[in-house]
C-alpha positions as CSV (number, residue, x, y, z in Angstrom):
1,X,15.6,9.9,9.0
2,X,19.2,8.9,8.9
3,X,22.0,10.8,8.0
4,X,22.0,13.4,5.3
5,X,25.2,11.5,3.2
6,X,22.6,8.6,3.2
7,X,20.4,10.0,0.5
8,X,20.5,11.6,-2.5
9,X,18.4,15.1,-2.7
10,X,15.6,15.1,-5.6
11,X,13.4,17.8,-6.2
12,X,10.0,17.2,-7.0
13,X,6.9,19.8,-7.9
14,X,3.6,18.1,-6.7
15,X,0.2,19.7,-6.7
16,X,-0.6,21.9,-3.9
17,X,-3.4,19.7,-2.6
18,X,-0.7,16.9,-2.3
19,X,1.5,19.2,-0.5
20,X,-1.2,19.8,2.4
21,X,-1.8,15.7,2.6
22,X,1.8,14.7,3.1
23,X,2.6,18.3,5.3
24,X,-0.6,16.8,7.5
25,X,0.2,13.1,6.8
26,X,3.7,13.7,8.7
27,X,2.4,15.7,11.4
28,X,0.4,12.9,12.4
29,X,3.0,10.3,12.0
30,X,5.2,12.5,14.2
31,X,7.8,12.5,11.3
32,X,9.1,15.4,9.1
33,X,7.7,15.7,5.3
34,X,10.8,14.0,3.4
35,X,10.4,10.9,5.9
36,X,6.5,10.7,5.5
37,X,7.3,10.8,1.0
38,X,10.0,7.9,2.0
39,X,8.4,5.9,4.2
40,X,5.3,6.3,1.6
41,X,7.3,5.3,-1.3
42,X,8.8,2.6,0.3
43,X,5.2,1.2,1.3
44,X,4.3,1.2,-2.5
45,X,7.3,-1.0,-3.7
46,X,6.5,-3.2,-0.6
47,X,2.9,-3.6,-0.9
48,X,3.0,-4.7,-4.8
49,X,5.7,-7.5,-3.7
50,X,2.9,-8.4,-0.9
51,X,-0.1,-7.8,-3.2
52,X,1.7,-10.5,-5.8
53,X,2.9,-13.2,-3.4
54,X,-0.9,-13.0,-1.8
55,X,-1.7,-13.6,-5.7
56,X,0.6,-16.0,-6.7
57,X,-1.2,-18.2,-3.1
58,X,-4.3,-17.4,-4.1
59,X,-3.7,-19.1,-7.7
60,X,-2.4,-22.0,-5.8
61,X,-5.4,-22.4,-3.4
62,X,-7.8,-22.5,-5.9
63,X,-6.2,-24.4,-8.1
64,X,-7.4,-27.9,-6.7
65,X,-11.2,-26.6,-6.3
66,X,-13.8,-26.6,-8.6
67,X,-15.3,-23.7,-10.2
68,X,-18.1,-22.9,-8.0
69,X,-15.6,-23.5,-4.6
70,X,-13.4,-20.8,-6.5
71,X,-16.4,-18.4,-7.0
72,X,-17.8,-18.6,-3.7
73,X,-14.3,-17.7,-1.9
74,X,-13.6,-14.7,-4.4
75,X,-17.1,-13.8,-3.6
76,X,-16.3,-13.9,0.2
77,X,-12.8,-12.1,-0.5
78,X,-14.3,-9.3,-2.6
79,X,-17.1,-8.8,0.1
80,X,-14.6,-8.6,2.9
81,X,-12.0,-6.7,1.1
82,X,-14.7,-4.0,0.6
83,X,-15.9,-3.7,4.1
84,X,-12.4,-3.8,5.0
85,X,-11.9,-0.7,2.5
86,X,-15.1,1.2,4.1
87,X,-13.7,1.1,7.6
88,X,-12.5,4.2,9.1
């Protein structure tokens, strides 16, 4: 992490149970436990940017196709988006 006049201190209270995942969430990303909540809060503002330009495409593809073309890729995105999601 950069240097302490960088950032602004917050306090925050979070469930014990969330303590141990982001004390064992830094340890193996080699990083202390303020850097893993940053770096983690900076994924979820960048992933919904992501998750709405993917959207936004995936408007435009289907847009041209018919009905049943649009069903059958959704179908093949859902089914690949879950076995993406089940992989360790």
């Amino acid at each position: 992490m950069s240097n302490q006049a960088d950032h602004t201190i917050v306090r925050l209270r979070v469930p014990p149970e969330l303590k141990q995942k982001i004390e064992e969430s830094a340890e193996k990303n080699n990083r202390s436990q303020s850097a893993e909540m940053v770096a983690r809060l900076e994924s979820s503002f960048s992933s919904n940017t992501e998750m709405d330009e993917f959207v936004l495409f995936l408007e435009a593809s289907l847009k041209e196709r018919t009905d049943s073309e649009s069903n059958k890729i959704l179908v093949n995105l859902l089914k690949n988006w879950l076995r993406f999601k089940k992989a360790p």
